[in-house]
C-alpha positions in Angstrom: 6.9 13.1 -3.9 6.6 12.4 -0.7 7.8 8.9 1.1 6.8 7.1 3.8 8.7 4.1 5.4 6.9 1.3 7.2 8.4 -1.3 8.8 6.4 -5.0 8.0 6.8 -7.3 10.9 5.3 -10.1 9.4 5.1 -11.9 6.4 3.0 -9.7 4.6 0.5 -6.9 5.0 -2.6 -6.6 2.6 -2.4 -3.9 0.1 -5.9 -2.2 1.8 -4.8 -2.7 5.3 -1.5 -1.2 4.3 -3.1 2.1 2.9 -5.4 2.5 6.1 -1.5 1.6 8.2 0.2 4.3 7.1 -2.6 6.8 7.1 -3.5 7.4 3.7 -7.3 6.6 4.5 -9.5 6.2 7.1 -10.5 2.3 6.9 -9.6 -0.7 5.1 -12.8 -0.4 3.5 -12.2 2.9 2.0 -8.9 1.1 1.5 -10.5 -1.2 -1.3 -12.3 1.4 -2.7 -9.1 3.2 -3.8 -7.4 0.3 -4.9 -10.7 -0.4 -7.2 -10.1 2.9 -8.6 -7.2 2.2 -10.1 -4.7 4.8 -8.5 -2.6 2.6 -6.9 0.8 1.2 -7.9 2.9 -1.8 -6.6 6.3 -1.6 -8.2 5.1 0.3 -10.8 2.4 -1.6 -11.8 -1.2 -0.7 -11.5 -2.5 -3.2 -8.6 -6.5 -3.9 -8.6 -6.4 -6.6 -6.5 -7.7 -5.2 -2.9 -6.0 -7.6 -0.6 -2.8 -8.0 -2.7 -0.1 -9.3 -0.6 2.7 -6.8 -0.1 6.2 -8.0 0.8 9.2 -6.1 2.2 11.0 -4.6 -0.4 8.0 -3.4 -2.6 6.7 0.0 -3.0 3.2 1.2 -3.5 2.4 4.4 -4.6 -0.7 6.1 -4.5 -0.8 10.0 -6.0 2.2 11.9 -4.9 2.8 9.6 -1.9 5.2 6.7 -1.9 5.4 3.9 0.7 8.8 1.3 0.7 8.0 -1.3 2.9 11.2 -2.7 4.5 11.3 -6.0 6.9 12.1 -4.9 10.6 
């Protein structure tokens, strides 16, 4: 499992943008189309919700690859 670390230095980040942030796709539109598949997880629960807000402290997980968002 690999983990990535990103520091939010704002309120929130949506989950799309977030995916496209930290590298694991190209755009925030290919973005939505992963999180409409149905392989991403926000604290362990399946997340279809494309612009979900994510807060510090959550982690999304998408395949092998986790992400913990921490506040800067």
């Amino acid at each position: 499992m690999t983990q990535i670390e990103f520091e939010l230095d704002r309120d929130y980040v949506e989950l799309n943008q977030l995916l496209k942030l930290t590298g694991l796709c190209d755009s925030g539109g290919q973005g939505k189309q992963i999180v409409a598949s149905g392989a991403v997880y926000v604290d362990g629960q399946q997340e279809l919700r494309k612009t979900c807000k994510i807060h510090a402290g959550q982690i999304v997980q998408l395949e092998d690859v986790e992400i913990h968002v921490v506040a800067v």
